[in-house]
Backbone bond lengths (Angstrom), bond angles and torsions (degrees), N, CA, C in turn:
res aa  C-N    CA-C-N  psi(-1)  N-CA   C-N-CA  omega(-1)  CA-C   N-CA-C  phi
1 X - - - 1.442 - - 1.535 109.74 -
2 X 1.369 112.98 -25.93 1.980 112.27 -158.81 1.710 87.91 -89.78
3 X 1.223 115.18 -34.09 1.698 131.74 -173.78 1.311 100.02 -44.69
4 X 1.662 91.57 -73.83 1.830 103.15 -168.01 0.933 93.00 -60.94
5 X 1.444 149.80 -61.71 1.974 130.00 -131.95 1.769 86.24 -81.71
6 X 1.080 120.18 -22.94 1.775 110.02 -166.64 1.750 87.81 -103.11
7 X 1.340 139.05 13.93 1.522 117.57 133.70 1.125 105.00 -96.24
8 X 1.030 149.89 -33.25 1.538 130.83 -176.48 1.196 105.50 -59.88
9 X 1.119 134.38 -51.86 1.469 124.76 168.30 1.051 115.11 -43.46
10 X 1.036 143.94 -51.12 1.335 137.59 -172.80 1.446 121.95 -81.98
11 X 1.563 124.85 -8.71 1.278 137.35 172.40 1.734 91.25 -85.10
12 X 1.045 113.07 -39.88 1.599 106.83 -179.45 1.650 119.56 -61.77
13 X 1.415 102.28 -10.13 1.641 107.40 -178.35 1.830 111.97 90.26
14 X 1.627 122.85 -14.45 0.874 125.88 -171.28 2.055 118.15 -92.10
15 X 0.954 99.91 143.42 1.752 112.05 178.50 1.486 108.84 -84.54
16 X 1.388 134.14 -52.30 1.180 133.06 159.88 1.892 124.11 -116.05
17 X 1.536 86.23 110.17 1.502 103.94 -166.77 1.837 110.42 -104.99
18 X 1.434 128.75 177.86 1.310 130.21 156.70 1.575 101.48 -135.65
19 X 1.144 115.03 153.00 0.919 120.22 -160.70 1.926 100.59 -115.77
20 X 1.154 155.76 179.44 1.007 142.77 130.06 1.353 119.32 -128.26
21 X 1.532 126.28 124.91 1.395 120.49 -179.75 1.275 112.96 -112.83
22 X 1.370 105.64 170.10 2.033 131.57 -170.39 1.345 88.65 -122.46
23 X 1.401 112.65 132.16 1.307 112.23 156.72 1.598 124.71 -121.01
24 X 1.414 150.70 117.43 1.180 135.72 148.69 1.352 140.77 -141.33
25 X 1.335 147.12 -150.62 1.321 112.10 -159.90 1.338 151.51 -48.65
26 X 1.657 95.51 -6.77 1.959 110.28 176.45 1.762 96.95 -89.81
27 X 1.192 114.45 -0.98 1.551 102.20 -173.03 1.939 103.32 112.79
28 X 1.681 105.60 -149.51 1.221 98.68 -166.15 1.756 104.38 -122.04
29 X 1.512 105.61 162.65 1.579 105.30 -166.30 1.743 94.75 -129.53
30 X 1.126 107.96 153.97 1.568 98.55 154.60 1.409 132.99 -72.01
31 X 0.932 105.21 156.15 1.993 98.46 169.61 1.430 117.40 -96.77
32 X 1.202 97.55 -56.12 1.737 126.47 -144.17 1.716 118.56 -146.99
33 X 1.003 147.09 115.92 0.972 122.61 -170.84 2.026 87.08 -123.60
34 X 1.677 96.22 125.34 1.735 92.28 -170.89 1.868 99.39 -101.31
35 X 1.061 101.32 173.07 1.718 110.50 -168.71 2.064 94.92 -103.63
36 X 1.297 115.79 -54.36 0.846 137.87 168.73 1.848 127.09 -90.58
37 X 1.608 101.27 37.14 2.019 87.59 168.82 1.035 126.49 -74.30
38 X 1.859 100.66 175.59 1.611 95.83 176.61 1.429 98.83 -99.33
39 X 1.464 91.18 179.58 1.922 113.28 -163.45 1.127 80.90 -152.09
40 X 1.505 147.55 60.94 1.448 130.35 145.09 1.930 94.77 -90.19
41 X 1.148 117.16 -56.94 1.256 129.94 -167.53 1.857 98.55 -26.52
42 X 1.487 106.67 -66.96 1.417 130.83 -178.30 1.604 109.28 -44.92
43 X 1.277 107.26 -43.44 1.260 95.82 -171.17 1.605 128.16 -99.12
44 X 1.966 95.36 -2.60 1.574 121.00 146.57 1.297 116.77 -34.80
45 X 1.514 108.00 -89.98 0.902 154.41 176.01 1.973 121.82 -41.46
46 X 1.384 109.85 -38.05 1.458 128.79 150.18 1.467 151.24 -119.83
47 X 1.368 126.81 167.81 1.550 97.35 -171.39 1.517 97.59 -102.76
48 X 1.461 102.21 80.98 1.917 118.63 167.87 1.656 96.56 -123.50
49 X 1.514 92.05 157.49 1.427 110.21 174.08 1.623 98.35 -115.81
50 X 1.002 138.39 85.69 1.402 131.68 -161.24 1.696 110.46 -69.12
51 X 1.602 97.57 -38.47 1.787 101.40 -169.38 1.769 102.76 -70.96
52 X 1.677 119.83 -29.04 1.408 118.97 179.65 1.271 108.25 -45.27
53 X 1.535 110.38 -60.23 1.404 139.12 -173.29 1.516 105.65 -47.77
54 X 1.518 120.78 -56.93 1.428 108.46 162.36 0.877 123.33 -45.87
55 X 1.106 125.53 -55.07 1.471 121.96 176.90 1.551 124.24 -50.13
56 X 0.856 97.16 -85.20 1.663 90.42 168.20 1.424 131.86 -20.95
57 X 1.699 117.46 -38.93 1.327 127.79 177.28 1.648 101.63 -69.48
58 X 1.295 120.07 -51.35 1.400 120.07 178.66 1.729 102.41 -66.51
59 X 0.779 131.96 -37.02 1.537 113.05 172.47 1.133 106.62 -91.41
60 X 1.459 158.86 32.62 1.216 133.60 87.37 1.333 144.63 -71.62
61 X 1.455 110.93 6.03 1.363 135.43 160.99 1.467 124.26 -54.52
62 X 1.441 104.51 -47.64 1.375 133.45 166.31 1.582 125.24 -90.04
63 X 0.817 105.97 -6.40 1.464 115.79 176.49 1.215 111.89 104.85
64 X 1.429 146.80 -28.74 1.351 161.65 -168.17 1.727 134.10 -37.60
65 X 2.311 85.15 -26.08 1.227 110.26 170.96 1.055 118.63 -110.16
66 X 1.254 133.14 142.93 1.924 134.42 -178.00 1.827 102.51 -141.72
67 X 0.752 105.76 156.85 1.776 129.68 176.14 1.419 122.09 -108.64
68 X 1.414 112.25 88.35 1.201 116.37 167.28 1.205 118.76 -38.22
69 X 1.699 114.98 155.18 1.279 127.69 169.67 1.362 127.66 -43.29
70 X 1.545 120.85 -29.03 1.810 119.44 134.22 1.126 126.76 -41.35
71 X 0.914 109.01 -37.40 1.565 110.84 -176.60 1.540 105.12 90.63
72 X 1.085 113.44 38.89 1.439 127.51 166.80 1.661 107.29 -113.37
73 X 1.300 104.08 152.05 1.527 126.84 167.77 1.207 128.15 -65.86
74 X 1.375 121.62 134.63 1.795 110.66 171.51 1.524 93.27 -159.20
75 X 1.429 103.17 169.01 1.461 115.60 -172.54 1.547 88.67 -98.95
């Protein structure tokens, strides 16, 4: 399931995608794959910050993010 929804994203041309699935007795299908979903539900529901996480990916997208000699992150 994590395979397929993260190739469809990437057949779509997009870096941060949502995916939406149907599931029933054959298992699960895609629906929809959105350019722009929401992540409130996700971040209800878990202990993620999803919009941080964007962020961060886009500022290392651009260069903005680097990895200290720990090998930790910083702006």
């Amino acid at each position: 399931m994590e395979f397929l929804s993260l190739e469809a994203i990437r057949l779509m041309g997009l870096d941060i995608g949502g995916v939406d699935l149907l599931f029933n007795n054959n298992g699960y299908k895609n629906c929809e794959i959105n350019s722009a979903s929401g992540f409130k539900g996700i971040e209800k529901y878990t202990d993620s910050k999803v919009a941080e996480e964007i962020v961060k990916y886009a500022k290392y997208k651009i260069g903005c993010w680097h990895r200290n000699d720990s090998g930790n992150t910083s702006e």
